[in-house]
N, C-alpha and C positions, 0 to 999 in steps of 0.2 A: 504494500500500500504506500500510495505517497502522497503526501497531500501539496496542491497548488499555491503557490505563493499568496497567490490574491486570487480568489475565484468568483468574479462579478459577474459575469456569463456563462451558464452551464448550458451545452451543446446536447442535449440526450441525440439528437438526430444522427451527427456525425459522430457518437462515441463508438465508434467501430475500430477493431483491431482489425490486422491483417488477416484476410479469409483465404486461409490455406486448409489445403484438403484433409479428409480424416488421415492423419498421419497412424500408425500402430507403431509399438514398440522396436518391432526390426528393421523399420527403415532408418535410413542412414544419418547421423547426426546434420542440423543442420548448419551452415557454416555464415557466418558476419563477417569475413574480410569486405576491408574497408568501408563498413554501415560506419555513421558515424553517431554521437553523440552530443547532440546539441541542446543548448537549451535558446529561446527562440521567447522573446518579446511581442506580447500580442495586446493592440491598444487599443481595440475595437471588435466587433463582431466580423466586420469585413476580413480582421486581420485572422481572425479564429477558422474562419471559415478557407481561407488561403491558406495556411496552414495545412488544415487537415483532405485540402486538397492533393499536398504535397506527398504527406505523412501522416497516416493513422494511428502508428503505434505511440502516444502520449505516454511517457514513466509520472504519470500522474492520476491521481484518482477520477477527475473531472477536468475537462477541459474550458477555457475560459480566460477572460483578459488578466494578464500577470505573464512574468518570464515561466513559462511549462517545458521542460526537458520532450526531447522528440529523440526517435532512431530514425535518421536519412540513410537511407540507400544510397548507393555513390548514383546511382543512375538518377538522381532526384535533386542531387546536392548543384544541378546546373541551374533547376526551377526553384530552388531554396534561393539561391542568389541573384537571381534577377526578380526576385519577388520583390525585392525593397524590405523585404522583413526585417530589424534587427534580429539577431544571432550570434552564438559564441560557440564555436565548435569546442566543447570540452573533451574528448577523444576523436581521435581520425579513425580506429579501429575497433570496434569492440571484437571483435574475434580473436584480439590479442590478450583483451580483460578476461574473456573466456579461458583461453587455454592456461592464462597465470593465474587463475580461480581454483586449476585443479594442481596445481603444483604443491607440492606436501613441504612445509617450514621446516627444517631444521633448528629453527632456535627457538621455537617454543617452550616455554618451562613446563606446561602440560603438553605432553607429544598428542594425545588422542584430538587435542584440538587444533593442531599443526596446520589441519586442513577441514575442510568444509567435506562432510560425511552423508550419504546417501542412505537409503530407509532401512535398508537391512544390518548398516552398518550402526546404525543408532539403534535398532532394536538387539545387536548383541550387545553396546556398550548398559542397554535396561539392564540385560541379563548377568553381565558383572557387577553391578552395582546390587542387585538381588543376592549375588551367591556373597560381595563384599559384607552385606548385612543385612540378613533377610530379618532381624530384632527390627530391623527401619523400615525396610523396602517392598512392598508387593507392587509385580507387575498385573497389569490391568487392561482385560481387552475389551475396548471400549464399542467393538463395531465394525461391521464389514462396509468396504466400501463398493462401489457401482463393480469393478473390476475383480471384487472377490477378497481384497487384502484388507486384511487385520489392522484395526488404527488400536496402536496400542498406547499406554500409560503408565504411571506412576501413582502409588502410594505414600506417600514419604512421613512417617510421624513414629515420636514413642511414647503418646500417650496410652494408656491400656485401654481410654472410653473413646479411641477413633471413631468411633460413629456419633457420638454426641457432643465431639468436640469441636471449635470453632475451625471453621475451613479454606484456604485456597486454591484458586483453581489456577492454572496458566496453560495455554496454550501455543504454539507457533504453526506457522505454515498454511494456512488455510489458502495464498496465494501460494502457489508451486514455485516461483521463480526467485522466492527470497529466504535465501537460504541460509541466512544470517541466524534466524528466528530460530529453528531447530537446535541447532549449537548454542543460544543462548538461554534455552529451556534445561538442554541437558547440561548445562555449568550448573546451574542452579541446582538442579538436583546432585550433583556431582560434589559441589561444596554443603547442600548441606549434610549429606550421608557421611563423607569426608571430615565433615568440621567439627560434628556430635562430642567426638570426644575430645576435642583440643577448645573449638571454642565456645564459651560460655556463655553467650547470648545465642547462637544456632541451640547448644541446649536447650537454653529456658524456651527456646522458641517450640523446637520440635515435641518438648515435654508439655505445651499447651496446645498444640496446633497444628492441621494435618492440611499437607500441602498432595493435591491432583496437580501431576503434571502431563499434559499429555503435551509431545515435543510436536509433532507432524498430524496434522488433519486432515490436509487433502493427498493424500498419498499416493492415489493412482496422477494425480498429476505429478507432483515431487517427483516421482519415477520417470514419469514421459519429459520432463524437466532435465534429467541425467541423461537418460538414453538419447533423445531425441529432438526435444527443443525447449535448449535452455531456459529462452525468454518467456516463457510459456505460464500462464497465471492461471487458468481456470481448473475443474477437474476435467475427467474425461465423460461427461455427458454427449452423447448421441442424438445430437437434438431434430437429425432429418434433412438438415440442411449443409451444405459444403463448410459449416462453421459449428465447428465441437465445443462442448463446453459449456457448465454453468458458473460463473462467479459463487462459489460460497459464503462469501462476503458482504450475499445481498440476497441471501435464500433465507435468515431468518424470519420467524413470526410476527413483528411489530413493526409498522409502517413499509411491511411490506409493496414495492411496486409504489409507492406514496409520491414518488417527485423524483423528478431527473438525476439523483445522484445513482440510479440504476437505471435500467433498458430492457426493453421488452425484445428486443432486435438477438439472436443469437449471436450474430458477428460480432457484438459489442463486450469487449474487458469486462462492463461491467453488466452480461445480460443475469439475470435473475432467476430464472428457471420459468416453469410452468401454474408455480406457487409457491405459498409458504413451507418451507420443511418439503419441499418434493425432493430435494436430494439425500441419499442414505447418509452421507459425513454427516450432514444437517440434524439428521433425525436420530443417529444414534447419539453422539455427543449432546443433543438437547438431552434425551431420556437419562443420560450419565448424570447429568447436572436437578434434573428433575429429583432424581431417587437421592437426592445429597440435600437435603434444604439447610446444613449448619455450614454450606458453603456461601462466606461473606463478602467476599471478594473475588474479582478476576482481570486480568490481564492479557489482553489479545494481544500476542507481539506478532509489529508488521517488518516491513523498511520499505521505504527509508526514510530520513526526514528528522529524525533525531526530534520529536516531540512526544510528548504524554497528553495524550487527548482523552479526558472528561466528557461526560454526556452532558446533551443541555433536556430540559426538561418538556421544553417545546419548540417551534420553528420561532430562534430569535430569542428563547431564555432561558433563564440557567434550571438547572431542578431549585424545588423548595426547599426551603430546611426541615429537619440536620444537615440536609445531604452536599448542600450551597457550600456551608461554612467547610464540611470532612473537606469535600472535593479542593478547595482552595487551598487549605491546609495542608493537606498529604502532597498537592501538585508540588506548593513549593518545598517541602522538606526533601521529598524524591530527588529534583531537581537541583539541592545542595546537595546528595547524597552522589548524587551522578558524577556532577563536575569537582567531589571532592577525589576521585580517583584517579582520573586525569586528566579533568579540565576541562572537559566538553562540556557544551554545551545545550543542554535540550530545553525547547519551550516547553511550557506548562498551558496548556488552552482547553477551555471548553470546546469544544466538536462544533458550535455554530447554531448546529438542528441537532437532528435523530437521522443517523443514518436508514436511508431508506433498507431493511433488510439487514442488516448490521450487529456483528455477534453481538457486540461491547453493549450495541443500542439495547439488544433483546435480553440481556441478564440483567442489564440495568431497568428499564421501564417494567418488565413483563415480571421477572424475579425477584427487585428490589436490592439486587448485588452492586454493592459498589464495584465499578468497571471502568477498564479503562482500556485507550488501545495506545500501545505502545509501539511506535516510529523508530526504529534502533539504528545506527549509522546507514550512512554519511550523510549529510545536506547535497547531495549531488555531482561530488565529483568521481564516484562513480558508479551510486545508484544501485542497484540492483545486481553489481559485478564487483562488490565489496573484495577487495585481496584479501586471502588468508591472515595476513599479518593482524586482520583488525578483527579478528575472531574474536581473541580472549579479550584483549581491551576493550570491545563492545559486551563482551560478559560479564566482565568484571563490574565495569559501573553501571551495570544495571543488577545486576544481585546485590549493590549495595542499597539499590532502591526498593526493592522486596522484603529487605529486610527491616529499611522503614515503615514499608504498610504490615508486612505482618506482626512488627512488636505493638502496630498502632489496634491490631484486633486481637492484642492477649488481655487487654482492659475490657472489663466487665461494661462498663461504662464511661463516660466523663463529662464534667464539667462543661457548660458553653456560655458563653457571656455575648449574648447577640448585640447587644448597646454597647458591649466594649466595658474594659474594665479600667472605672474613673478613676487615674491618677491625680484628679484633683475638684473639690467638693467647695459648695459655697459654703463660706460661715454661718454656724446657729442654724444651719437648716436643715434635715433627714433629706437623703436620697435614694429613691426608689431604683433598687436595679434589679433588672430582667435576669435571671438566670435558667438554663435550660439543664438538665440534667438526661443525656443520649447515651442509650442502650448500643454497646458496640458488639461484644460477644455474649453479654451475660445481661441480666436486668437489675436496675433497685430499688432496694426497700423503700420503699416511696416513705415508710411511715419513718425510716434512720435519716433522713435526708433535713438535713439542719448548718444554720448559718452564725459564725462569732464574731463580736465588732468588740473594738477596744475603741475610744476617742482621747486623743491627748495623755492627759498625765494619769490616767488608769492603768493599773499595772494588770489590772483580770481581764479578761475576756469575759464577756456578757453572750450568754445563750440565744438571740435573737429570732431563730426560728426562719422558715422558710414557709412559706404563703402557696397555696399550690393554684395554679390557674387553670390545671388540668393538661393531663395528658406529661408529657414532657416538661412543661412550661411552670417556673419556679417564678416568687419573686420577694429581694430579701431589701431590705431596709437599713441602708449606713446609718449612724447614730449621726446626731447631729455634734458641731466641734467646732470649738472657739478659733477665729481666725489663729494661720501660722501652725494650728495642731495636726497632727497627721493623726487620722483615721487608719488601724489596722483591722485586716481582713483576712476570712478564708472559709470556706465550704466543705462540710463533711459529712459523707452517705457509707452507707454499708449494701454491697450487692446480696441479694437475694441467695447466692450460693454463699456467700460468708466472704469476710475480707475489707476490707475498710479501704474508701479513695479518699484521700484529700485534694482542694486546690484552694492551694499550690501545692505541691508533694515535698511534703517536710516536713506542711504546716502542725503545730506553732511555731516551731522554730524557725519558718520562714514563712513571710506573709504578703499581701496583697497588700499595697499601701494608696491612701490617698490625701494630699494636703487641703486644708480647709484654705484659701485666696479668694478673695475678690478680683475679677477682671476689670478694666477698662479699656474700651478701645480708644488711642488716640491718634492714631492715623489708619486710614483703611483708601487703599486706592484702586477706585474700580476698573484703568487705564481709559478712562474716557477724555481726560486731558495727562499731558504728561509733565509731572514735578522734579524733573530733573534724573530722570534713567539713564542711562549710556550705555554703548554697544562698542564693544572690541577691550583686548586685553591684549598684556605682553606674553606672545607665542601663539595668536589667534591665528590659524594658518586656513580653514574654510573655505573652501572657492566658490561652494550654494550653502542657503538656508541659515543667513545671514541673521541674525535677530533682527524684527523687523513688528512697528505697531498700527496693527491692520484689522477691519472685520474679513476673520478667515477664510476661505475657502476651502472646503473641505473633500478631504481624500480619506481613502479606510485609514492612512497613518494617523492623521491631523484634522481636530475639529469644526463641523462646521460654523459654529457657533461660539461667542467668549460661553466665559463660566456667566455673567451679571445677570441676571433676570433682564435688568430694565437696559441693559449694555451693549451696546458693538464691537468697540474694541477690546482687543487685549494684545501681548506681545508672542510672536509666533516665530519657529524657526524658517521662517523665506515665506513666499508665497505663491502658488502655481495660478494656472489658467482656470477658469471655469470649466468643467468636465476634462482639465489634465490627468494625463498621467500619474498612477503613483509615483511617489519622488521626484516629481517633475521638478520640483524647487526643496528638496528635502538636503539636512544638514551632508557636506562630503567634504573631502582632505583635509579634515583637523576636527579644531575647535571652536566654537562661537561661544561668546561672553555675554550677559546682561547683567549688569550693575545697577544694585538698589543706590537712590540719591544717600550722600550721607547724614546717617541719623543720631542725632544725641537722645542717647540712652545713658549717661553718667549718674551712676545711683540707681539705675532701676533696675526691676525684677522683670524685664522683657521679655514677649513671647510673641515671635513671630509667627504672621500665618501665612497660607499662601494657599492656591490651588492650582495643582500642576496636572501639565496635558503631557504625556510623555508615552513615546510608540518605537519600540526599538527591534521589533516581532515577528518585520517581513522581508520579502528582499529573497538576495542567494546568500547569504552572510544574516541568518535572522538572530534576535538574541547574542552579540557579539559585541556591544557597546555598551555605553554610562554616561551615566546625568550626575554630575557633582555640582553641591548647596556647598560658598565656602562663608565664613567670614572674618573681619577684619575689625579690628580693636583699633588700630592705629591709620583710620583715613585709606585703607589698600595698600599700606606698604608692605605687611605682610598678611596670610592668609592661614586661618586652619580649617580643617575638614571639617564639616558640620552634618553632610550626609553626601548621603551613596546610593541612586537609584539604579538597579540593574548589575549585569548583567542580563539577569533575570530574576525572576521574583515577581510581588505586586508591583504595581503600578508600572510593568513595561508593552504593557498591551491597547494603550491606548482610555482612553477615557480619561473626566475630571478626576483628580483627584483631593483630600484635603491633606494636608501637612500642615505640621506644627513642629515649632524650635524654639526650646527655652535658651535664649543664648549666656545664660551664665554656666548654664550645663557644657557648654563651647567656652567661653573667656568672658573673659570680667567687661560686662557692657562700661562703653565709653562715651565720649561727646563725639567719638568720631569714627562708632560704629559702620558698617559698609556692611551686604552682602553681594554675591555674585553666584550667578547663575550658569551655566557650562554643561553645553551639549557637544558629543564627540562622536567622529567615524574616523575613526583612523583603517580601517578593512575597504575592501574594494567590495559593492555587491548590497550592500544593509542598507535597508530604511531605515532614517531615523526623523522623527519629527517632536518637539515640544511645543509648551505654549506654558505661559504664566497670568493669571489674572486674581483679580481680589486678592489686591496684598498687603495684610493688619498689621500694624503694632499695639499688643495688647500689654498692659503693666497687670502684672501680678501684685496684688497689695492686701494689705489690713489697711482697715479705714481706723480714723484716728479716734478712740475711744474716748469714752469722756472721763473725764478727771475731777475728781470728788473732794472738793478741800474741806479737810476733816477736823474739826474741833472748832472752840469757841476762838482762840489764838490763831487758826490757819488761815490767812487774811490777803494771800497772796499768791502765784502763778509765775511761775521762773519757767519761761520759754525759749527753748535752745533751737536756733533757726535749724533747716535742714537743708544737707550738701547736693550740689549736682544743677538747683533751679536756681537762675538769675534773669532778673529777679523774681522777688517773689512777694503776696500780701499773707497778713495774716489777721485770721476773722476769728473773732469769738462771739460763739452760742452758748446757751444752757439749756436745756430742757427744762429746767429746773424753771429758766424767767424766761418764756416768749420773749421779752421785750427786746433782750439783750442777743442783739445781730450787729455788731459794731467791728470795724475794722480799727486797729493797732497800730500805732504810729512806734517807733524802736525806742519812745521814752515811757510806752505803755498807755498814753491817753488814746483817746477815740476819737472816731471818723466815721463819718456817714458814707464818705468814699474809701475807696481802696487806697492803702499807701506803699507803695512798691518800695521793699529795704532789698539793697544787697549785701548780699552774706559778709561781705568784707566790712561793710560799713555799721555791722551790728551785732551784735555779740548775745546777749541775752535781755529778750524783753520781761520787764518786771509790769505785771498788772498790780495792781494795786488800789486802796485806797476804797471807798467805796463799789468800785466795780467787784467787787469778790465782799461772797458772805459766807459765812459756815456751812457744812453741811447742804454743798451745795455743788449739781453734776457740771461739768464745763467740756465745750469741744472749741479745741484749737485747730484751726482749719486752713491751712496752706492751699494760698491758689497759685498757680504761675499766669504766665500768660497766655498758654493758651488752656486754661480751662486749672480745673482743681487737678493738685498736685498727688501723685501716690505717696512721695514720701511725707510723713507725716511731720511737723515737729518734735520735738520732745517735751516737756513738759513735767514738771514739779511742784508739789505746793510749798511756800515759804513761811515760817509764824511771824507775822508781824512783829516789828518789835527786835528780830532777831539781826544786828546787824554784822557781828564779827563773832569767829570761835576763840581765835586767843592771837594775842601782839608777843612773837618770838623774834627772835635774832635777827631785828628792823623790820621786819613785814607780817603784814596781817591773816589770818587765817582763814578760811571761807566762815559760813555761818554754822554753826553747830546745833541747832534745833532748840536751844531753850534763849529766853530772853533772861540777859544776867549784868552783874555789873559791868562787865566787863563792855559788855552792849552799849550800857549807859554811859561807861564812860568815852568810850569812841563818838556815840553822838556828842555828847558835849565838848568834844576836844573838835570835831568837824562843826559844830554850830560856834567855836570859837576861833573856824575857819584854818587849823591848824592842818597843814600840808600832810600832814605824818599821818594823819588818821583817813582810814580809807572811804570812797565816797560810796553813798550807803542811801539812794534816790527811793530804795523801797521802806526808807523808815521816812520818807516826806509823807505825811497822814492828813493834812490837811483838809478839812471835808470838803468834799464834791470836787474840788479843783486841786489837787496836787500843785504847787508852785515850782518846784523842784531843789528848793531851798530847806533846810533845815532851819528852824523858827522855835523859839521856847513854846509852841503850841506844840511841835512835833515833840520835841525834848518832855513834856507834860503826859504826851500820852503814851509814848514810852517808859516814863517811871507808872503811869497806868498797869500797864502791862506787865510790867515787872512786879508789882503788885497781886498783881491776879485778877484785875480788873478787866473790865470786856468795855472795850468802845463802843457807844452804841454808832454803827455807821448807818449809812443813810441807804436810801434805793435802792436797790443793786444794779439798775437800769439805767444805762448810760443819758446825761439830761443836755 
């Protein structure tokens, strides 16, 4: 199988393969000197249809507009060239791929996999692997095929309840001519028979879990495949016509015959048969699968194409949940499991639709098996004529991907958080989170299924309970938490068969966390005007797809649409024509830059957002690029990493997406903050397309609380300005007095307007004097200029009366919290205007109007105080 670059046009009319006569096993192999192998750019239906004028046999599953691999004839390759077609001859010969296909490696580390092995040669390597450890292995005959042969299987498990235990299926070969697929069935079984006793996760695996292998399905083709013709995909159905062959691939049950990804025409790659399950491979391999229903999983291995293809749940969308979230999940784990072997690369994609007829489709909709079809080397440079060499190294990383999914079904069940799990909660408020609890091999106790919250400075864990909404669908309740406190979390169920899951797995000693912050957004730019962005950096090397701020035109890479509701523009990599080409203006030879304007952020708790368009997926080079987020503390002189999208993973397949970047988790926010934005093709062959729009800066903060001056003596407010805003006002409230909304001048009097102090020019404001009364709440409120400040000031209550702690070794000491003589005597040494004694403007008590002067009125209420006496002050409301 292979799938199309880009398949906008599907051709069911002309999907026809070469109609050569009923061939039988003793005629004579057939020979490809000098056919060539091209792949061929097709940009219309005109062009699709020229094409396959030329060339029927497509190395692709459908035909249609995108680069499709073809085999030319030499006799053909005159009318390929004067077609105007684009094309790239990627082999001059395939008859030479052929005969170096059967050549046996020598430097193999496994010999049996040296070379590429034929039906009966895999059916003896079963039969060793049976006598190696028949405690592991039964073989398994799964069904005779149209020709009479035995399609045989694998057993592989050591649990003693293999019938009731959770199961795997894999299969390969169901096309005859890819013969990759067989050799990567039997690695699998080879390493895990082989690994039982050395390695400890194949243990735990095979002691929970019994893997069906069946290597080869269509076998009487696979054989006419060796003997006869190599290129040859179908079985051997006798369909009455000079064109043999049914597709297996599109003879199952579900959406059978449903839409042109098959063919009712026998001459065609992809004909179907006569109906559903009319062919014996079809119908035996179903009833295998039928009489197993603890089989959870399967894998159809094709080639070529190097992708993990997901089912979608209808024409155009994904399955529902569970299945949404497993399937996105396990794609991308597979997919680091793959390229951690040796680097390759595979996409992770939903299928589109439902193949029409299609194994993967029919276990998945019809059975409810998680499935998938698995693409195994190359991306096409040599297609369906893979050299021996890339045997085991296509085996390898892909048994490390089986081994992902099958540790991901020895869990009973687990945990799902379909809202996501909040890393950050508003202050004082409960938050309602969705929790799903999915049955993967085993079920749970619905009634053990319970949920813990700790908030702030609580050392226990609180029981909190899970809410059931039925079926799967949990919902638990974060405790509410004082700004700045982290919320801890985590979820605990017991399965039905015994055994206890937490999430997270540790929990309590490791937890789910989330902080109580307030947000504010203070710049959000929809790019409908532009505030200072810039395009190009040092080592932009780019020749297309230029950063550039446009309403888009859109191609399957690149959207058509901004992200803004109400928006047009946003910032895109290039921009093509109206009904262009993919990649017609998509990023090539380097890197393109976009640069956020520079932002001061000094002092704050910043959290960038963004929404990013990013398609790295298609092409002859899919999946082989990166989107790097950097930033800069110092103006762009230099830069650090702040993310990393792609290779592959989410977000490289196109669509909006959301992002978020707390940049002190990056570097200590500055006044001369930067970001930069950086898309790259350095390969020859890859689409790559971005786009950036709606771009926030939000402040994480606690709002500034209020402050409670406490006692009959607490008569005052010591306000410590705050770093980073210039300038700045400061307002004081009370809850306590309506009245009192007055702005602060830096000697502490009021204003009905705002008085802008800079940090340098003011050090601490003293309120005082009548504006402060006992027992009474107060909010000191920082605005800057453009709007209220997150950083809060600081703030302290002072006792009236209090003006010095003690006169040591020539200098004075701060205040010391009681009013004493020593108080008394500095005011009267400063009301005696004596230099020496320090200046002390919050013991000016004068009612209603502070003078700023020290006065034997002030000096009077001071020995007041010192007394024990209580001032009676006036209003609290500023007059």
């Amino acid at each position: 199988m292979r799938r199309c670059q880009i398949t906008v046009i599907l051709v069911a009319a002309f999907a026809c393969a070469v109609r050569p006569t009923l061939a039988q096993p003793s005629d004579a192999p057939r020979r490809y000197d000098d056919h060539r192998l091209v792949h061929v750019t097709l940009k219309n239906l005109a062009d699709v249809d020229a094409m396959l004028n030329i060339s029927r046999d497509y190395w692709s599953e459908n035909v249609g507009v995108g680069v499709i691999p073809f085999r030319v004839s030499p006799e053909k390759m005159g009318e390929l060239t004067a077609s105007g077609l684009e094309f790239n001859v990627v082999h001059d010969d395939i008859q030479i791929l052929i005969e170096q296909q059967r050549v046996v490696r020598a430097d193999q580390a496994v010999a049996w996999f040296a070379d590429f092995k034929r039906y009966e040669k895999v059916n003896a390597y079963i039969d060793l692997l049976v006598a190696l450890r028949p405690d592991l292995v039964t073989k398994l005959d799964v069904g005779l095929t149209l020709e009479g042969r035995m399609i045989h299987g694998m057993r592989i498990s050591a649990t003693a309840a293999a019938e009731n235990a959770p199961a795997l299926f894999f299969n390969g070969c169901q096309h005859a001519r890819e013969w990759i697929t067989p050799m990567t069935n039997m690695y699998i079984a080879d390493q895990l028979v082989r690994g039982y006793d050395t390695d400890p996760q194949v243990q735990s695996l095979l002691d929970q879990l019994v893997f069906y292998i069946v290597p080869i399905v269509n076998v009487d083709g696979h054989v006419y495949a060796w003997d006869v013709e190599r290129l040859w995909r179908k079985n051997r159905r006798d369909s009455g016509s000079a064109c043999p062959g049914v597709d297996n691939n599109r003879n199952w049950g579900f959406n059978w015959g449903d839409d042109a990804s098959s063919s009712s025409d026998p001459c065609s790659n992809g004909y179907r048969g006569t109906g559903p399950f009319s062919e014996p491979e079809n119908q035996a391999v179903r009833d295998f699968i039928l009489a197993r229903p603890k089989i959870l999983a399967h894998i159809d291995f094709h080639s070529y194409g190097q992708i993990l293809i997901s089912p979608h749940g209808d024409v155009g969308g994904q399955p529902p949940e569970p299945d949404r979230t497993t399937f996105q999940m396990l794609n991308i784990q597979m997919r680091e499991a793959i390229f951690s072997v040796h680097g390759e690369v595979y996409d992770g994609v939903p299928s589109g639709r439902y193949l029409s007829g299609g194994f993967a489709t029919w276990t998945h909709a019809s059975e409810g098996i998680l499935s998938w079809t698995f693409e195994l080397r190359d991306n096409g440079t040599y297609g369906f004529l893979l050299p021996a060499d890339q045997i085991l190294p296509t085996a390898e990383e892909n048994y490390a991907a089986i081994k992902v999914l099958a540790s991901f079904l020895t869990q009973p069940f687990e945990f799902r958080y379909p809202d996501g799990r909040p890393t950050r909660v508003a202050p004082d408020t409960p938050r309602i989170m969705p929790i799903d609890i999915v049955d993967i091999s085993g079920a749970v106790d619905q009634a053990s299924a319970t949920f813990f919250a700790r908030a702030g400075s609580d050392s226990a864990f609180h029981e909190l309970g899970l809410s059931s909404l039925g079926g799967a669908n949990y919902e638990a309740v974060l405790p509410a938490a004082s700004c700045g406190s982290i919320v801890g979390y985590f979820s605990r169920a017991s399965a039905a068969s015994g055994g206890v899951i937490f999430s997270p797995a540790g929990a309590p000693s490791v937890l789910h966390q989330a902080i109580a912050l307030d947000v504010s957004t203070i710049l959000y730019d929809t790019m409908e005007t532009d505030p200072g962005w810039t395009v190009g950096d040092v080592g932009d090397g780019a020749t297309t797809g230029i950063w550039t701020r446009v309403d888009p035109i859109g191609t399957a890479a690149q959207p058509e649409d901004d992200h803004t509701p109400t928006g047009t523009l946003c910032w895109v990599t290039g921009q093509g024509t109206a009904g262009g080409a993919l990649g017609e203006n998509d990023v090539d030879g380097g890197k393109t830059t976009l640069l956020t304007p520079v932002l001061d952020l000094a002092g704050a708790d910043a959290m960038i957002s963004y929404w990013l368009w990013y398609s790295n997926d298609t092409g002859n080079a899919p999946s082989s690029d990166t989107f790097f987020v950097d930033v800069s503390v110092d103006g762009g002189g230099s830069w650090i990493s702040a993310e990393t999208v792609g290779p592959t993973g989410t977000g490289t397949s196109g669509g909006w997406m959301y992002h978020e970047l707390r940049i002190s988790d990056v570097a200590s926010p500055s006044a001369n903050t930067q970001l930069r934005f950086v898309a790259t093709d350095y390969g020859d062959g890859s689409v790559v397309e971005a786009a950036i729009d709606d771009f926030g800066v939000n402040m994480l903060y606690c709002p500034p609380q209020p402050l409670r001056v406490i006692g009959e003596g607490s008569r005052y407010l010591r306000v410590t300005p705050p770093t980073g805003f210039d300038p700045v006002a400061l307002r004081l409230t009370s809850p306590d007095h309506p009245c009192l909304d007055r702005y602060l001048g830096a000697d502490g009097r009021a204003s009905e307007t705002a008085v802008l102090l800079m940090p340098d020019d003011w050090g601490t404001v003293l309120v005082h004097g009548p504006k402060i009364t006992p027992n009474s709440m107060y909010n000191v409120i920082v605005e800057s200029l453009g709007g209220t400040s997150l950083e809060e000031a600081s703030a302290t209550t002072a006792i009236w009366g209090d003006a010095i702690g003690s006169f040591q070794d020539g200098g004075w000491t701060p205040p010391d919290g009681t009013v004493d003589i020593v108080d008394i005597t500095a005011s009267l040494d400063r009301f005696r205007s004596l230099l020496l004694a320090p200046v002390m403007p919050w013991c000016d008590s004068v009612p209603q109007t502070p003078d700023g002067i020290l006065t034997i009125v002030d000096i009077t209420h001071m020995l007041d105080a010192f007394r024990g006496e209580v001032y009676p002050f006036a209003d609290p409301c500023f007059r």
